[in-house]
C-alpha positions as CSV (number, residue, x, y, z in Angstrom):
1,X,13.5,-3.0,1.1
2,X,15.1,-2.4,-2.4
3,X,17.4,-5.6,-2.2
4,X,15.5,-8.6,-0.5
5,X,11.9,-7.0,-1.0
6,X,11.2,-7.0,2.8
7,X,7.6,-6.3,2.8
8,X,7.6,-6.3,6.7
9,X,10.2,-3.3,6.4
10,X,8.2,-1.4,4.4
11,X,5.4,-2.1,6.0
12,X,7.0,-0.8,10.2
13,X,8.5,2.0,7.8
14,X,5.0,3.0,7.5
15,X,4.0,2.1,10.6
16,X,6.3,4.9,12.2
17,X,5.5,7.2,10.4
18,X,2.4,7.3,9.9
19,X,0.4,4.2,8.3
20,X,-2.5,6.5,6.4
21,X,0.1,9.7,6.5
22,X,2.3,7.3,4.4
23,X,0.3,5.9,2.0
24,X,-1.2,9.6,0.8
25,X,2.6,10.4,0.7
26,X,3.1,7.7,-1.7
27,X,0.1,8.5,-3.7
28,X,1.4,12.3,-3.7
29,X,4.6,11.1,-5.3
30,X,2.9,8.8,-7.7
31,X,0.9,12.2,-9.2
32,X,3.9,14.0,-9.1
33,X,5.7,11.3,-10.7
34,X,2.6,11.3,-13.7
35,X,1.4,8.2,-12.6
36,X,-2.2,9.0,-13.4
37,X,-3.0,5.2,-13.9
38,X,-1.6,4.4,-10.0
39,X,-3.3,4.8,-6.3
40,X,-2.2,3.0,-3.4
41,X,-4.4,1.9,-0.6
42,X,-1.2,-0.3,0.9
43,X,2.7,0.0,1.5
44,X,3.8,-3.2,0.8
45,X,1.8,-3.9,-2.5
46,X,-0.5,-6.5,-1.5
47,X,-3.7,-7.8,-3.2
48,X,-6.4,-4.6,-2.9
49,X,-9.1,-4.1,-5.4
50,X,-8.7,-0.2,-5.1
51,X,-4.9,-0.1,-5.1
52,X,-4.4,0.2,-9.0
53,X,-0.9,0.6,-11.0
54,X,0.3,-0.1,-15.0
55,X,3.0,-0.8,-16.7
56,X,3.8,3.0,-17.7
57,X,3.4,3.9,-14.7
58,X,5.7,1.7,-13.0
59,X,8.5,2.6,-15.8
60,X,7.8,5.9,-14.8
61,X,8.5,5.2,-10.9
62,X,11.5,3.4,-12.5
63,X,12.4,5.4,-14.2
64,X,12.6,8.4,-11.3
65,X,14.7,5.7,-9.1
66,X,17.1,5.5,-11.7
67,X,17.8,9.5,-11.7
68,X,19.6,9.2,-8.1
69,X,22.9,6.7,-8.9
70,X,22.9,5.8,-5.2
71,X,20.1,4.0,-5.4
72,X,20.6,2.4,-9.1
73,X,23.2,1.1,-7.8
74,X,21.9,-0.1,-4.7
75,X,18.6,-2.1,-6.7
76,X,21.3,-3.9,-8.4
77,X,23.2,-5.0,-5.6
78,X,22.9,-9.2,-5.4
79,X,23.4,-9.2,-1.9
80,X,24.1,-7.3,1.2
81,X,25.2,-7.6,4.7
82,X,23.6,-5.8,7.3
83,X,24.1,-5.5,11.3
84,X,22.2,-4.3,14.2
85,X,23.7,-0.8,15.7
86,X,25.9,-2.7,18.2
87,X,27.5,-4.7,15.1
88,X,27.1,-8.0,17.3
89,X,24.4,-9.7,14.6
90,X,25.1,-9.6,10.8
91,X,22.7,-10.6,8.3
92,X,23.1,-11.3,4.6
93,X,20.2,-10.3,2.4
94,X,20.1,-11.7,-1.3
95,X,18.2,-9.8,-4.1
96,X,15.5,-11.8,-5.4
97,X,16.4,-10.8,-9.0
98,X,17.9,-14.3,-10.1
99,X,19.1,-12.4,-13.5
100,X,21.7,-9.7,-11.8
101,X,24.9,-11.1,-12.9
102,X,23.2,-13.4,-15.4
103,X,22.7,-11.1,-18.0
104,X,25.3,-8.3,-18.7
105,X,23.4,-4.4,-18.5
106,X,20.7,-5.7,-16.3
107,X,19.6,-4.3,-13.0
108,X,17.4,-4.7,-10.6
109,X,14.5,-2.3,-9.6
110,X,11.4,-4.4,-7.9
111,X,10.3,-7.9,-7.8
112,X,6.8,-8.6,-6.4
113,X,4.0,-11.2,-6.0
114,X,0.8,-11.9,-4.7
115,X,-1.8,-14.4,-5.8
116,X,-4.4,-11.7,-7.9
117,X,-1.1,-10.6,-9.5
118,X,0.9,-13.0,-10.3
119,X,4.8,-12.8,-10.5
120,X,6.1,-8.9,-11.2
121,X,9.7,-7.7,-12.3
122,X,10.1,-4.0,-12.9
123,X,14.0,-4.2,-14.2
124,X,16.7,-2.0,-16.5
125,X,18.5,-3.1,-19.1
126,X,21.5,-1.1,-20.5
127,X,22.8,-2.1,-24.0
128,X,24.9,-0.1,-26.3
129,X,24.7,3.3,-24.5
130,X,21.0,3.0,-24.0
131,X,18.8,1.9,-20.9
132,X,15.3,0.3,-21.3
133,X,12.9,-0.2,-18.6
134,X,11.0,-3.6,-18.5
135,X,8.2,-4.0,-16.7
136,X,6.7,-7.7,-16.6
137,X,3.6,-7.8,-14.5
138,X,1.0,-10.8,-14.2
139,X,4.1,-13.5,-14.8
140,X,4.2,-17.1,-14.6
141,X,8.1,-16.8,-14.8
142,X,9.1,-13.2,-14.1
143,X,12.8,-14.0,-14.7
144,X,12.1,-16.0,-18.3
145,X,10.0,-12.8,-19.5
146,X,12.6,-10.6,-19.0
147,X,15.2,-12.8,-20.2
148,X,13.2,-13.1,-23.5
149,X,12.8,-9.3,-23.6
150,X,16.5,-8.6,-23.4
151,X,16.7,-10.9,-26.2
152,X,14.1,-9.3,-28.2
153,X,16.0,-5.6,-27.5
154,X,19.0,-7.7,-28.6
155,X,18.0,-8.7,-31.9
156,X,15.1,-5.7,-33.0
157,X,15.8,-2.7,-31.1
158,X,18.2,-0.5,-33.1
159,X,18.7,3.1,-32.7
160,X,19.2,5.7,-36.0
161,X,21.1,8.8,-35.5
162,X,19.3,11.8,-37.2
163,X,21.2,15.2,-38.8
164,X,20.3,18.1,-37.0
165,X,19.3,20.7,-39.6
């Protein structure tokens, strides 16, 4: 799910557990997480005209990702290679995020689209000691927003260290 957003794994991980059971799991987290501006009527993201998010709140779900290093690792991971239990099928899975390896200090957290939304890139960006999350929603070119953003955080983004008194 995390590297080659597969919407139809989230979507039987749901499924067996519970499809509404999961959702008002997810929207439990999302309020425990302070995502006052999010609810979630669907697993996998699609368009919904109750199912509501913003960019805080997203860099706030990032932002709880990126506490467990297992799994910041594992949203930056380009690709992956995955077999059945019998390990007679392999499959290699690529990460949609076309900037992991491109730009030094960024990593991946979750791309998305749908037609009402446009393209979506919830990313990290670690520069000098410091990590940013980005959040680009509504996109005509997830990747080049981002890019631009690094760049921006590049150039203006400086950090001041204060005397403690």
């Amino acid at each position: 799910i995390l590297v080659h957003s597969a919407n139809d794994a989230a979507f039987t991980l749901a499924n067996a557990y519970g499809y509404d059971t999961f959702i008002g799991k997810m929207n439990e987290k999302a309020a425990e997480l302070g995502m006052k501006n999010s609810h979630f009527k669907n697993s996998i993201g699609i368009d919904d005209p109750e199912q509501l998010t913003s960019p805080y709140d997203l860099a706030l779900a990032g932002r709880a990702l990126l506490k467990d290093p297992y799994l910041a690792k594992f949203v930056s991971t380009k690709e992956i290679i995955i077999a059945d239990v019998d390990y007679k099928y392999f499959h290699k899975l690529s990460n949609v995020n076309k900037l992991l390896g491109e730009i030094i200090g960024i990593g991946g957290l979750k791309t998305g689209y749908t037609e009402l939304a446009g393209q979506n890139l919830v990313s990290f960006y670690k520069k000098n000691g410091n990590q940013y999350i980005i959040v680009v929603l509504k996109s005509l070119d997830r990747f080049e927003d981002t890019r631009s953003l690094t760049q921006w955080i590049d150039q203006y983004v400086t950090h001041i260290s204060m005397p403690l008194n």
